[in-house]
PADOMAR-570127 format. One line per 3 residues: their letters; for each residue x negated, y negated, z of N, C-alpha, C, O. Coordinates in Angstrom, 1 decimal. Layout:
BEGIN
a> X Y Z X Y Z X Y Z X Y Z  ...
This chain:
BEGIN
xxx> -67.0 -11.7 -74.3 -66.1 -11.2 -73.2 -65.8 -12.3 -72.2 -66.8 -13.0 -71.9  -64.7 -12.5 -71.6 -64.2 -13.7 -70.8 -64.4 -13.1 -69.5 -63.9 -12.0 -69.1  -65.4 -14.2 -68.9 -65.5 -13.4 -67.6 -64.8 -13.8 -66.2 -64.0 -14.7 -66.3
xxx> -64.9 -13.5 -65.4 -63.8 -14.2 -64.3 -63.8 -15.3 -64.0 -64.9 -15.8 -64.1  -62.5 -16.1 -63.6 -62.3 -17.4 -63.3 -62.3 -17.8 -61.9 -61.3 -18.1 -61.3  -64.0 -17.7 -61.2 -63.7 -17.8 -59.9 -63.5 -19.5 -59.3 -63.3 -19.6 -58.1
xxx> -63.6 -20.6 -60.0 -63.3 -21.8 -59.5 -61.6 -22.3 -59.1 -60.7 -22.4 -59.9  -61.6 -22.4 -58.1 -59.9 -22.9 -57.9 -60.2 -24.2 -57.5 -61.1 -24.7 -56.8  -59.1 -24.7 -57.9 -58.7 -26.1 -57.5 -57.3 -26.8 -56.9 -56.3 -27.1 -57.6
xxx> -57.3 -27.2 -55.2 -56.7 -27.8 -54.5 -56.3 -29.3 -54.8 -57.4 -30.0 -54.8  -55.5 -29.9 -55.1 -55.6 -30.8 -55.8 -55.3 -32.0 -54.2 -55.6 -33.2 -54.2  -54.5 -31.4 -52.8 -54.2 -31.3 -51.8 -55.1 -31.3 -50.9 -55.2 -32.3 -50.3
xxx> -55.8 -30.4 -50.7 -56.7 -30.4 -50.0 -58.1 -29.5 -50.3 -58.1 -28.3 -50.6  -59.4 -30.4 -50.2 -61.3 -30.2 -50.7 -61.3 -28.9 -50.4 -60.4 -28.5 -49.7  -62.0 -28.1 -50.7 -62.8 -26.5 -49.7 -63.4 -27.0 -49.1 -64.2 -27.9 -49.2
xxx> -62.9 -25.9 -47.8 -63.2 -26.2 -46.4 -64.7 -24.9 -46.4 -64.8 -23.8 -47.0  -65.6 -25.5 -45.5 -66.6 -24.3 -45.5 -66.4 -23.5 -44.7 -65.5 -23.6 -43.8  -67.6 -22.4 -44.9 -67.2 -21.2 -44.5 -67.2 -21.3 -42.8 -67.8 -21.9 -42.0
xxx> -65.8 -20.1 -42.7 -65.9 -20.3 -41.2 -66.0 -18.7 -40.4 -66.0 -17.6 -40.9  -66.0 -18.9 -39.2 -66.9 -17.3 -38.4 -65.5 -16.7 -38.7 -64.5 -17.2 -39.1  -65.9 -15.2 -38.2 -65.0 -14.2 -38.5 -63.5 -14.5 -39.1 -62.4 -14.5 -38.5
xxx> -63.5 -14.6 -40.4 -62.6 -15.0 -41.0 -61.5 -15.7 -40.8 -60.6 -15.8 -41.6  -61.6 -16.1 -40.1 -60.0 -17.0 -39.6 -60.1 -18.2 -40.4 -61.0 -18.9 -40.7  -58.3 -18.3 -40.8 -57.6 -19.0 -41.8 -57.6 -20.4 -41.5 -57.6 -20.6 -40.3
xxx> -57.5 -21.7 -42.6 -57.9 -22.3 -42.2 -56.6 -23.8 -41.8 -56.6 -25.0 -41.6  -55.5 -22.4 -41.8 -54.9 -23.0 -41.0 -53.7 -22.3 -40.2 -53.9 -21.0 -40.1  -52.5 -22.9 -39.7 -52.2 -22.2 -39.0 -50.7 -20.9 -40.0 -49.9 -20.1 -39.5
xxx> -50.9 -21.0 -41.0 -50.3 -19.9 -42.1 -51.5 -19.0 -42.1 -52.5 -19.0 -42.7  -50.8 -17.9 -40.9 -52.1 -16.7 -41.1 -51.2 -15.5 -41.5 -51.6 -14.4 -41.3  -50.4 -15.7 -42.0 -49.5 -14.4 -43.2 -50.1 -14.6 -44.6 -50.5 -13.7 -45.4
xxx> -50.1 -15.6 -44.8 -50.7 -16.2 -46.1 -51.8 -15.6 -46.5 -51.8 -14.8 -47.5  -53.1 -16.2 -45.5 -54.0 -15.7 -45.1 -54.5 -14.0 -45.1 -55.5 -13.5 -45.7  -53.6 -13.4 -44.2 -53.6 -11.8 -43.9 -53.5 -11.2 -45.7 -54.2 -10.3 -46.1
xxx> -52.7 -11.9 -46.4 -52.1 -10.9 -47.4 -52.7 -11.2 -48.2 -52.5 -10.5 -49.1  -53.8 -12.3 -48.5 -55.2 -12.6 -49.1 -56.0 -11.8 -49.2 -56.4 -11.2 -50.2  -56.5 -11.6 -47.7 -57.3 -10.7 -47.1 -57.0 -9.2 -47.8 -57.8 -8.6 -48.6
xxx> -56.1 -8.9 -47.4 -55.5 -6.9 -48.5 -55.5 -7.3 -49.4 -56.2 -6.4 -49.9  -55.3 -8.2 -50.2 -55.2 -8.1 -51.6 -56.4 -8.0 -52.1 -56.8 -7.2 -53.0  -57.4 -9.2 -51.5 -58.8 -9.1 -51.8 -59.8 -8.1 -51.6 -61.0 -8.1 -52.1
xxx> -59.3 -7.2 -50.8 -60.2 -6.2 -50.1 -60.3 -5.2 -51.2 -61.3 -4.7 -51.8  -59.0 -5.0 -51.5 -58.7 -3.9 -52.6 -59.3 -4.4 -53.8 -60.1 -3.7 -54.3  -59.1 -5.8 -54.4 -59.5 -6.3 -55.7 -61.3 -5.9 -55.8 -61.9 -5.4 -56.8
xxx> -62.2 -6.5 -54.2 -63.1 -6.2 -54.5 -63.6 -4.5 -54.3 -64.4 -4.0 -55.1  -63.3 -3.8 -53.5 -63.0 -2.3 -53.5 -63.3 -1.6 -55.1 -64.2 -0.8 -55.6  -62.0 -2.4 -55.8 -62.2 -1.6 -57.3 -63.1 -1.8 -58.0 -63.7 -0.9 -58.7
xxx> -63.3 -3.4 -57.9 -64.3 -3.8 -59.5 -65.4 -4.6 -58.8 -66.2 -5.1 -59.6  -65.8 -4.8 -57.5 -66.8 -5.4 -57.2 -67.2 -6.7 -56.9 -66.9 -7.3 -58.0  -67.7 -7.5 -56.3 -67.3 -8.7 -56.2 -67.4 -9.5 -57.5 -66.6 -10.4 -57.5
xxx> -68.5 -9.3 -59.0 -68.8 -10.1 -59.7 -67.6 -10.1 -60.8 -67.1 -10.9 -61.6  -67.4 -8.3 -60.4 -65.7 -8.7 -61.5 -64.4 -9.2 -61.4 -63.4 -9.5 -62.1  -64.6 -9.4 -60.1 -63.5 -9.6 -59.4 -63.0 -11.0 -58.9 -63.6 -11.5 -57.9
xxx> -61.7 -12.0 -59.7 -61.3 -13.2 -59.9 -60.7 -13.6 -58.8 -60.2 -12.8 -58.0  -60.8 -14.6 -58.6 -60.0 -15.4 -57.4 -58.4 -15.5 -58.1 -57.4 -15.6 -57.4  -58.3 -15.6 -59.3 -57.3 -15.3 -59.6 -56.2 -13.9 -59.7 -55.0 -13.6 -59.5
xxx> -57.2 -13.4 -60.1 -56.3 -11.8 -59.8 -56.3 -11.2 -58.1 -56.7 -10.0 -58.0  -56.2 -11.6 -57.5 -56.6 -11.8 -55.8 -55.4 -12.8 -55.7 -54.7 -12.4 -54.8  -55.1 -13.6 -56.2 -54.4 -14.6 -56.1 -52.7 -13.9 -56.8 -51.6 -13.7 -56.2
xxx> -53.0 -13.4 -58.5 -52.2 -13.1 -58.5 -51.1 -11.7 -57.6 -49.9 -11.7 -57.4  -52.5 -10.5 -57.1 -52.2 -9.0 -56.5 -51.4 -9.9 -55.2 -50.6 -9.2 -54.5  -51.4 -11.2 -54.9 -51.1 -11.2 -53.1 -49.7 -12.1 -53.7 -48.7 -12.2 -52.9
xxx> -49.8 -12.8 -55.1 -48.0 -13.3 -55.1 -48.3 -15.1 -54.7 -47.4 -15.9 -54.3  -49.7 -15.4 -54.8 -49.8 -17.0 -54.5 -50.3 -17.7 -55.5 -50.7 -17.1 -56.5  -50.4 -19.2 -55.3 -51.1 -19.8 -55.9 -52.4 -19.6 -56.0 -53.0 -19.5 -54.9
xxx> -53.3 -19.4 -57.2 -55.3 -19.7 -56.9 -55.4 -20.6 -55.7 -56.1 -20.2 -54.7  -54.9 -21.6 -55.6 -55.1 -22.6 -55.1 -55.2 -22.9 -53.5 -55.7 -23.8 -52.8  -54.3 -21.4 -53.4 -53.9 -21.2 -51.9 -55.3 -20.5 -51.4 -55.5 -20.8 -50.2
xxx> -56.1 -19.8 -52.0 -57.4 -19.1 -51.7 -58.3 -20.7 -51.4 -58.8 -20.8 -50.2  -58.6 -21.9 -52.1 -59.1 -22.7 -51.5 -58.5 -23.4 -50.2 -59.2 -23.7 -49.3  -57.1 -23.7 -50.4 -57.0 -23.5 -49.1 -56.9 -22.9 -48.0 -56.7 -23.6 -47.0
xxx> -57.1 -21.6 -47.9 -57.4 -21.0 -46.7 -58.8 -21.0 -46.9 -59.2 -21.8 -46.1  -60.1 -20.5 -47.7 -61.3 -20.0 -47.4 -62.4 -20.9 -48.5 -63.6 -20.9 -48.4  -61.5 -21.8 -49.5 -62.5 -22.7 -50.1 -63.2 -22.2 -51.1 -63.6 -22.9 -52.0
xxx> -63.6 -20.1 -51.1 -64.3 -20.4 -52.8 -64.4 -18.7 -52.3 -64.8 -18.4 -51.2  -64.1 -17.9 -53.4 -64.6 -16.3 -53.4 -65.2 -15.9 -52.7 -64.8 -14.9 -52.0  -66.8 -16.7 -52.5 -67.8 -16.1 -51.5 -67.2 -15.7 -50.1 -67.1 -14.7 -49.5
xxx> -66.9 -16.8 -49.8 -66.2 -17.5 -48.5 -64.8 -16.6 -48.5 -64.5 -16.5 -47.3  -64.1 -16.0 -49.0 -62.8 -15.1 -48.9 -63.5 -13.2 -49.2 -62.9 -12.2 -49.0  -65.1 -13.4 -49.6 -64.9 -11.9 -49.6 -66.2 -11.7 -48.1 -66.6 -10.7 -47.6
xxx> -66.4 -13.0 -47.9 -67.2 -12.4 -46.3 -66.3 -12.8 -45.6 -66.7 -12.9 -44.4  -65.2 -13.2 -45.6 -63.8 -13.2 -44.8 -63.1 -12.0 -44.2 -62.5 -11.8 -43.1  -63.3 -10.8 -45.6 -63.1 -10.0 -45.5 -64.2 -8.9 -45.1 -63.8 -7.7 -45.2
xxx> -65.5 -9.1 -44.6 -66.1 -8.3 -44.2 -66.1 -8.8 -43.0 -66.5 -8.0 -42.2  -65.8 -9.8 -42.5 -65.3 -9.9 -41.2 -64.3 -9.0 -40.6 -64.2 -8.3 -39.6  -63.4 -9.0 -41.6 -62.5 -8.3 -41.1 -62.1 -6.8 -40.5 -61.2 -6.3 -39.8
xxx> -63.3 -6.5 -41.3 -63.5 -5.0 -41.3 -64.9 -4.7 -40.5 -65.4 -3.6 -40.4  -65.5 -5.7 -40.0 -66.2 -5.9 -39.1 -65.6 -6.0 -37.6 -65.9 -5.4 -36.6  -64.5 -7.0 -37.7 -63.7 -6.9 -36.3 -62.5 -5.5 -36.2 -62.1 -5.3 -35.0
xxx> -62.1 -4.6 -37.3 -61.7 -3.4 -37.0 -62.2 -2.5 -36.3 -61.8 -1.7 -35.4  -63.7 -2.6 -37.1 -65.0 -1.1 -36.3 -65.2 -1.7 -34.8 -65.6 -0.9 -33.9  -64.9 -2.9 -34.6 -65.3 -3.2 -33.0 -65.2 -2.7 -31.9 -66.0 -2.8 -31.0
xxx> -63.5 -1.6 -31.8 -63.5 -0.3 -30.7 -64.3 0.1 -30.8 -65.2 0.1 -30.0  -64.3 0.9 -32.1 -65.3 1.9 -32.4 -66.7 1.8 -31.8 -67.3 2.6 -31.1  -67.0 0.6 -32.3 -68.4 0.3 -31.6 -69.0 0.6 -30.5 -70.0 1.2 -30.2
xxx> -67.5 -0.4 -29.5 -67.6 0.0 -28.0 -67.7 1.4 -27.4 -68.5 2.1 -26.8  -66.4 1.4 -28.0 -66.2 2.8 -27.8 -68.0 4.1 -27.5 -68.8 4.5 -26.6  -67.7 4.2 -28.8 -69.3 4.6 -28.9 -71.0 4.0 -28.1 -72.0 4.6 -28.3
xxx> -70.9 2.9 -27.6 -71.9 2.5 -27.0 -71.6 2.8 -25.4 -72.5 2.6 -24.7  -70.2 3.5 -24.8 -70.0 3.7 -23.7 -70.2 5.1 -23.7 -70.1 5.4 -22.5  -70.4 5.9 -24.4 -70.6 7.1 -24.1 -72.5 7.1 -23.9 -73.0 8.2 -23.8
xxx> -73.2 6.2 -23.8 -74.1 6.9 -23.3 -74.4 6.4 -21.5 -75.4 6.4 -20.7  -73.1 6.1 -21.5 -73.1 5.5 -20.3 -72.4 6.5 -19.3 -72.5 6.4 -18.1  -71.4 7.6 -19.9 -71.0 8.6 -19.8 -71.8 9.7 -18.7 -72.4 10.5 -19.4
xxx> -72.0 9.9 -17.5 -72.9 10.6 -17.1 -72.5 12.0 -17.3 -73.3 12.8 -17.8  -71.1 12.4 -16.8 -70.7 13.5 -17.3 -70.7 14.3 -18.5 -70.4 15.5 -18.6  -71.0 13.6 -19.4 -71.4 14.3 -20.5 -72.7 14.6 -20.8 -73.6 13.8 -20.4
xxx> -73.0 15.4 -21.3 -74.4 16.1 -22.2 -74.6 15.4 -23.2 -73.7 14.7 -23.7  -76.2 15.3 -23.9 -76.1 14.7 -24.9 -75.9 15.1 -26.0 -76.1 14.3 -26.9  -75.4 16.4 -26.4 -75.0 16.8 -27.6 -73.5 16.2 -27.4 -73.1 15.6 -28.4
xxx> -72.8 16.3 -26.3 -71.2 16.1 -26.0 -71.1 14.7 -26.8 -70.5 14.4 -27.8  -72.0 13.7 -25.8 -72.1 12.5 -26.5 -72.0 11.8 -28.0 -71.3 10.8 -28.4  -73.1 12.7 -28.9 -72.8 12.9 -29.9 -71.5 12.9 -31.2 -71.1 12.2 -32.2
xxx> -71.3 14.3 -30.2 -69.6 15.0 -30.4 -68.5 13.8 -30.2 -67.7 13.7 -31.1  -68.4 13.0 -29.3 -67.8 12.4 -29.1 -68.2 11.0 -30.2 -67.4 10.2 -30.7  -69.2 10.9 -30.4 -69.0 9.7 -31.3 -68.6 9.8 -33.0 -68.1 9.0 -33.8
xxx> -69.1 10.9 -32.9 -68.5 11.8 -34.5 -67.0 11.9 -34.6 -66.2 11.9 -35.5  -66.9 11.8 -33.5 -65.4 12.1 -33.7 -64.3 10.5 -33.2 -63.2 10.4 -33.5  -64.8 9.9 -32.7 -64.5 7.9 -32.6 -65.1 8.0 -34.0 -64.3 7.1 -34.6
xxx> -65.9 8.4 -35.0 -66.1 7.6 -36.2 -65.0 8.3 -36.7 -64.1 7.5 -36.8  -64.5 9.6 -37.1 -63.9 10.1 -37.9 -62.5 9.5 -37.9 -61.8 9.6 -38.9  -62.0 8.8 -36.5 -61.1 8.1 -35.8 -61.4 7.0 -37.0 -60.6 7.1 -38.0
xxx> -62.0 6.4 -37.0 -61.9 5.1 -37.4 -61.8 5.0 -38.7 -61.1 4.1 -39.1  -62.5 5.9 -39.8 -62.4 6.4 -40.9 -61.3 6.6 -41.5 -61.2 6.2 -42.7  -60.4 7.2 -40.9 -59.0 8.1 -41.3 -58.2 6.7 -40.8 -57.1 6.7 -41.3
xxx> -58.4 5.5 -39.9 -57.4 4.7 -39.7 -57.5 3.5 -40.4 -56.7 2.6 -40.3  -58.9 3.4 -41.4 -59.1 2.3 -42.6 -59.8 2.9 -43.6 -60.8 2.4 -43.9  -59.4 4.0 -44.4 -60.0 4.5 -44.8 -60.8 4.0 -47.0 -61.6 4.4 -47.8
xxx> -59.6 2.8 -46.7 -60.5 1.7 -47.8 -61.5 1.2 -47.8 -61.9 0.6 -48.8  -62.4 1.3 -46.5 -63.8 0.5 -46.1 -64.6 1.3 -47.1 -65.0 0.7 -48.1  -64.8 2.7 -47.0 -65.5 3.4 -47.8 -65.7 3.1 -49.1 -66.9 3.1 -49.5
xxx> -64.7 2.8 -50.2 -64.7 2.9 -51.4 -65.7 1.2 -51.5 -66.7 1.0 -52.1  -64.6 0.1 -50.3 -65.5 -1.5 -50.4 -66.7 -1.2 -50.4 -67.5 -1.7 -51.2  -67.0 -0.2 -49.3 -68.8 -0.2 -49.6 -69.7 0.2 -50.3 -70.9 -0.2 -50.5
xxx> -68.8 1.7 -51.0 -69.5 2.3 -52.4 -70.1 0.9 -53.1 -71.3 0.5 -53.3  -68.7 0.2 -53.4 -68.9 -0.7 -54.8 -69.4 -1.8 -54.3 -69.6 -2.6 -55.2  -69.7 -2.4 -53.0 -70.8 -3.0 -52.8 -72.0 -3.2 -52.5 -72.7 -4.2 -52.3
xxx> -72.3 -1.5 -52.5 -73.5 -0.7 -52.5 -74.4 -0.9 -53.9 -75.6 -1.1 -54.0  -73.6 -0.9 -54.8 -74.1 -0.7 -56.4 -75.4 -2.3 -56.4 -76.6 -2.4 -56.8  -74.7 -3.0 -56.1 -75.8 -4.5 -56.0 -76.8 -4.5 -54.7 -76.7 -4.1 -53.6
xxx> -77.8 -5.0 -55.2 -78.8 -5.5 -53.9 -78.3 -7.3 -53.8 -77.6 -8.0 -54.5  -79.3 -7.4 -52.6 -79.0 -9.1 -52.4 -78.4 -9.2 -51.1 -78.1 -8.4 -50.3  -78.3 -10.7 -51.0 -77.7 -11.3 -49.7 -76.3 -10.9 -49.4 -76.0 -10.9 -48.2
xxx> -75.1 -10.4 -50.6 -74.0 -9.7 -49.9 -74.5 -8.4 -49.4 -74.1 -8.5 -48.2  -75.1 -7.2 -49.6 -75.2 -6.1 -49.1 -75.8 -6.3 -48.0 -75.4 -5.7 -47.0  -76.8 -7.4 -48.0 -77.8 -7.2 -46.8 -76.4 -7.7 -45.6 -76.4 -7.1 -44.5
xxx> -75.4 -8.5 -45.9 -74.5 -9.1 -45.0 -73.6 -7.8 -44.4 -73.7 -7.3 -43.2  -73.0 -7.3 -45.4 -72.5 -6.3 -45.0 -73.2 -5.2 -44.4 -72.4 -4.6 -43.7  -74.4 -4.6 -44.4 -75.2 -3.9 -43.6 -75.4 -4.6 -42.0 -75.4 -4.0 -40.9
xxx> -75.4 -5.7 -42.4 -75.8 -6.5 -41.0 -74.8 -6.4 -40.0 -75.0 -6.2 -38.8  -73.3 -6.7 -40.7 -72.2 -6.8 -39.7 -71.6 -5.8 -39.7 -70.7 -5.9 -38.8  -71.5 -4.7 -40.3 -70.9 -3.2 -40.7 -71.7 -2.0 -40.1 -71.4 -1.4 -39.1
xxx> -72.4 -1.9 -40.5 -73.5 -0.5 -40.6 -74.2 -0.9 -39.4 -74.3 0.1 -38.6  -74.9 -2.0 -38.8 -75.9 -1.9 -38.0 -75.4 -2.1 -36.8 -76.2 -1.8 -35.9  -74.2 -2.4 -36.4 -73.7 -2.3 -35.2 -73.3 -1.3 -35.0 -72.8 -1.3 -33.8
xxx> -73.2 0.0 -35.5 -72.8 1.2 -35.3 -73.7 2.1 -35.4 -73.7 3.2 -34.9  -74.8 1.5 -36.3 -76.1 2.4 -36.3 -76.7 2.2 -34.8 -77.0 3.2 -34.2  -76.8 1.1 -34.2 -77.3 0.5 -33.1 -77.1 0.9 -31.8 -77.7 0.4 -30.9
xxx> -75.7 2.4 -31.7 -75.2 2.7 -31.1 -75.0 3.9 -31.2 -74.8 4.5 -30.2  -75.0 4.6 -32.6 -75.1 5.8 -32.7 -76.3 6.4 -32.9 -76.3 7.6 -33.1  -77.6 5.9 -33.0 -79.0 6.3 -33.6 -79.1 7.3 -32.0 -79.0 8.5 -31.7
xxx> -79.4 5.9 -31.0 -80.2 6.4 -29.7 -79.1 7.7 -29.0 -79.5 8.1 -27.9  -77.9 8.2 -29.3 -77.1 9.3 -28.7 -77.8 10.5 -29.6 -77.8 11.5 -29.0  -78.1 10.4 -30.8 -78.9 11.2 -31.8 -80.5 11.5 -31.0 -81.0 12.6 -30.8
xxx> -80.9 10.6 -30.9 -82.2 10.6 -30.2 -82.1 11.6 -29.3 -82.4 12.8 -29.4  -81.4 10.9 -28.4 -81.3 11.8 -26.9 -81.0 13.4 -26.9 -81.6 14.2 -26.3  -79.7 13.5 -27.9 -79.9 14.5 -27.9 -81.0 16.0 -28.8 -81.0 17.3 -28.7
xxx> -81.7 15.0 -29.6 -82.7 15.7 -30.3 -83.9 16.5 -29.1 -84.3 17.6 -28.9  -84.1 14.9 -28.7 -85.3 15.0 -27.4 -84.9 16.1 -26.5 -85.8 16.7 -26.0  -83.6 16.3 -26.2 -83.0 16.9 -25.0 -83.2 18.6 -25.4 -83.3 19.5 -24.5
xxx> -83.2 18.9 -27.0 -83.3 20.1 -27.6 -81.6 20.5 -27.6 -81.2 21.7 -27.4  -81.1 19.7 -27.8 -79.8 20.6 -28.1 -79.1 19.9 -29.7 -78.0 20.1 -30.2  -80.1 19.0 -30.2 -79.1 19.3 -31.7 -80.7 19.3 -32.2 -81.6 18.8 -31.6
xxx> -80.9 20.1 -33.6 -81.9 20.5 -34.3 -83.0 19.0 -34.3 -82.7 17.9 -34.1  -84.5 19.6 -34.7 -85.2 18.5 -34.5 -85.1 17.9 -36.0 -85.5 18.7 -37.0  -84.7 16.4 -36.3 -84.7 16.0 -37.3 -84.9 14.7 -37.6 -84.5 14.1 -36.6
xxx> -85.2 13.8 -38.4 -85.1 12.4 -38.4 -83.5 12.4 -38.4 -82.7 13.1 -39.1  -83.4 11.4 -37.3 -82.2 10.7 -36.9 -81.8 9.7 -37.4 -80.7 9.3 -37.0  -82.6 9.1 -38.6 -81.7 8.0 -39.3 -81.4 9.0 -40.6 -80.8 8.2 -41.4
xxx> -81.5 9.9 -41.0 -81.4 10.4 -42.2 -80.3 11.3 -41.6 -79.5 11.9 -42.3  -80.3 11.2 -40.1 -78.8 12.2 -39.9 -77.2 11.3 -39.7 -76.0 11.6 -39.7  -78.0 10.0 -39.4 -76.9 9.1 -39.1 -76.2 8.6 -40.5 -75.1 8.1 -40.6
xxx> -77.1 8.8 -41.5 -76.8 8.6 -42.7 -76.0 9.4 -43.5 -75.0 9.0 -44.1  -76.5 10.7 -43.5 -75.6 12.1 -44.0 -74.0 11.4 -43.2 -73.0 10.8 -43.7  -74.4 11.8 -42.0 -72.8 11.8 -41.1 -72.4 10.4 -41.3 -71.3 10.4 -40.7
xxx> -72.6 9.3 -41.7 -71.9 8.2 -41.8 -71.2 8.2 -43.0 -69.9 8.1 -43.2  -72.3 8.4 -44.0 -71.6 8.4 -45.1 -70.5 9.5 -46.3 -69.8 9.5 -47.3  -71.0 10.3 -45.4 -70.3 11.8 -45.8 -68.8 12.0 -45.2 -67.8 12.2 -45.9
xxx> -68.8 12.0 -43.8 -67.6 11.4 -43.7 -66.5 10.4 -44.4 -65.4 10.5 -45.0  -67.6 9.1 -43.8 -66.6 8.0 -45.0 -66.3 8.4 -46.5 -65.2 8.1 -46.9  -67.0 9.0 -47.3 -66.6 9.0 -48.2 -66.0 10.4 -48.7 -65.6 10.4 -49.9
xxx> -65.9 11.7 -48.0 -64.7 12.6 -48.3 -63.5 12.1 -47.6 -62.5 12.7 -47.7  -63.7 10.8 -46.9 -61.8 10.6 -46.5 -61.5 9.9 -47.7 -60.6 10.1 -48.5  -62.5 8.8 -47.8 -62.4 7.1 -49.0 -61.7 8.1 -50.8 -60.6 7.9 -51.3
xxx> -62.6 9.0 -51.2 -62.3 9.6 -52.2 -62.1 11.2 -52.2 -62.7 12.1 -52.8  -60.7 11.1 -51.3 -60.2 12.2 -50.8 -59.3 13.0 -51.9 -58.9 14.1 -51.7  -59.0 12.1 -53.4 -58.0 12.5 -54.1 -59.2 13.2 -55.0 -58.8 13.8 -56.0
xxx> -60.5 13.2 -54.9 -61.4 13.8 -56.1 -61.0 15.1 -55.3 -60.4 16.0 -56.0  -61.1 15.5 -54.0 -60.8 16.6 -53.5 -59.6 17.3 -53.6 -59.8 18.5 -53.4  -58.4 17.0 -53.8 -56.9 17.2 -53.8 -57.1 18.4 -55.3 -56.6 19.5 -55.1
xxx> -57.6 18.3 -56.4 -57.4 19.6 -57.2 -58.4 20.8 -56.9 -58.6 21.7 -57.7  -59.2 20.6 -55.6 -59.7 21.8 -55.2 -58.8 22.7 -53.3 -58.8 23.7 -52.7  -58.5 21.7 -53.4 -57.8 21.7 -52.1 -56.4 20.7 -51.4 -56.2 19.5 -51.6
xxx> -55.8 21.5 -50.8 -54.9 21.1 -50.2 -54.7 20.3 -49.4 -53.6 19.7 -49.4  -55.8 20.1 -48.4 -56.0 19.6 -47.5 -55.7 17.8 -47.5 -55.0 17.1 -46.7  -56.2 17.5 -48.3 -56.0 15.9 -48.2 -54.2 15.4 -48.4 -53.8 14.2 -48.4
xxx> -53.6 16.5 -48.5 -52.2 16.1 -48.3 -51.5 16.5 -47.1 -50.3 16.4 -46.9  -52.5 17.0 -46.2 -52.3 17.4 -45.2 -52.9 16.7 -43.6 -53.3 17.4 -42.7  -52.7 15.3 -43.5 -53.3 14.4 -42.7 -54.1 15.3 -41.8 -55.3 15.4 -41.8
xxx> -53.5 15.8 -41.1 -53.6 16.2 -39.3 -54.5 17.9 -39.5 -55.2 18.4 -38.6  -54.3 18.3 -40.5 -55.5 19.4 -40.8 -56.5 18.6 -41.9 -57.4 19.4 -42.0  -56.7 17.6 -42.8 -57.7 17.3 -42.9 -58.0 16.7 -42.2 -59.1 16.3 -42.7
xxx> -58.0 16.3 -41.3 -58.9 15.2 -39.9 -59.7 16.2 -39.5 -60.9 16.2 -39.5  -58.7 17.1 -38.9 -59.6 18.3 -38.0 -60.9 19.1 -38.8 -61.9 19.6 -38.3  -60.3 19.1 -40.2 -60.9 19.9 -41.5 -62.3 18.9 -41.1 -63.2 19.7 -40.6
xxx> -62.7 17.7 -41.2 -63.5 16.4 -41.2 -64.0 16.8 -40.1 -65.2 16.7 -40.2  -63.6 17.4 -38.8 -64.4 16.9 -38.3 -65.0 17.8 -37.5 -65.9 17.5 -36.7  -64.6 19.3 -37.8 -65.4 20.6 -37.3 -66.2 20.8 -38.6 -67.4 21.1 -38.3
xxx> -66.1 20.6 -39.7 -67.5 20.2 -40.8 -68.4 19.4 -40.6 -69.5 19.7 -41.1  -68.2 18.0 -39.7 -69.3 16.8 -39.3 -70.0 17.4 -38.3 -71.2 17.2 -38.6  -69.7 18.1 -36.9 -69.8 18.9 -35.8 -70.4 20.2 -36.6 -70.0 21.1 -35.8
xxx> -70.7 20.4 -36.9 -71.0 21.7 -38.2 -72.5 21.2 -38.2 -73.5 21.7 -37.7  -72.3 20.4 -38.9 -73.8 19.5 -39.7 -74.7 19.3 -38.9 -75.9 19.2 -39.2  -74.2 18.9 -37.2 -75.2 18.6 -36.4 -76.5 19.9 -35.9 -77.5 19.7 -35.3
x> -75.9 21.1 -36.3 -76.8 22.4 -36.2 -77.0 23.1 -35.0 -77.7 24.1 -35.0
């Protein structure tokens, strides 16, 4: 079986190493951007090890060649892209780290409100889900990356509003990372594989009542 062709060759210009939050490595950042989607999706479907710098190359309409020049080598363009989707969740993040700063609010409210900034963010990239299914499937230094710049900045922020309101007695007493877990990933992934749902229901053709549908079921779960 022929497996992917991830070596490209710049005949123009060496691979450049890896650089912080993805930025291109030069000043063609259309180029760049439509790498980025194309790649996101390529690894989304088949995962990083199936997944060619050339068919990435082909899905975006460029040269292989063009992927070394902006990012220098697969690794380097698919943590480009977890940057990317690391600098998306960034409101979110905030967002959610200001609510316990919130005095007006209760800490169940708190909660409430961050369930619902995720479900926000979910429904407005809702490809992240499926990327992380399928780069869930592997252990190793990509998962651990993507946990690191994905998941733990949000865990980091949503754990201790869980806490508080446990301690406070207004959401059921339970381990809080096994609830941040249910609600992280349960979410993400009835929006991510919303079409398994579509021959039981209507809803997923229905933006603005499946959101709401998402998110009085998340609010549900907290007990």
């Amino acid at each position: 079986m022929n497996q992917p062709d991830d070596r490209v060759e710049c005949a123009t210009m060496p691979p450049t190493p890896r650089r912080s939050r993805g930025r291109p490595a030069c000043s063609d950042a259309g180029g760049a951007d439509a790498l980025l989607l194309s790649a996101r999706g390529a690894f989304a479907r088949s995962g990083y090890e199936a997944t060619s710098v050339r068919e990435i190359a082909r899905a975006s309409g460029v040269d292989p060649a063009l992927v070394a020049h902006h990012y220098g080598s697969k690794e380097a363009l698919w943590i480009a892209v977890v940057d990317q989707i690391a600098d998306e969740a960034a409101p979110m993040v905030a967002k959610t780290a200001a609510l316990r700063e919130r005095s007006g609010l209760g800490p169940r409210a708190r909660v409430e409100g961050a369930v619902s900034t995720l479900i926000d963010q979910v429904f407005l990239t809702p490809d992240v889900g499926i990327f992380f299914s399928t780069a869930a499937t592997e252990t190793g230094e990509r998962l651990n990356l993507l946990t690191e710049r994905v998941v733990r900045p949000f865990h980091d922020v949503f754990v201790p509003l869980l806490i508080d309101a446990i301690n406070a007695g207004e959401i059921p007493r339970q381990d809080p990372e096994i609830l941040f877990t249910m609600l992280a990933n349960g979410i993400s992934k009835t929006v991510a594989y919303s079409h398994v749902l579509t021959p039981f229901s209507s809803l997923p053709r229905r933006a603005e009542e499946f959101k709401l549908a998402v998110l009085t079921t998340a609010l549900a779960m907290l007990g």
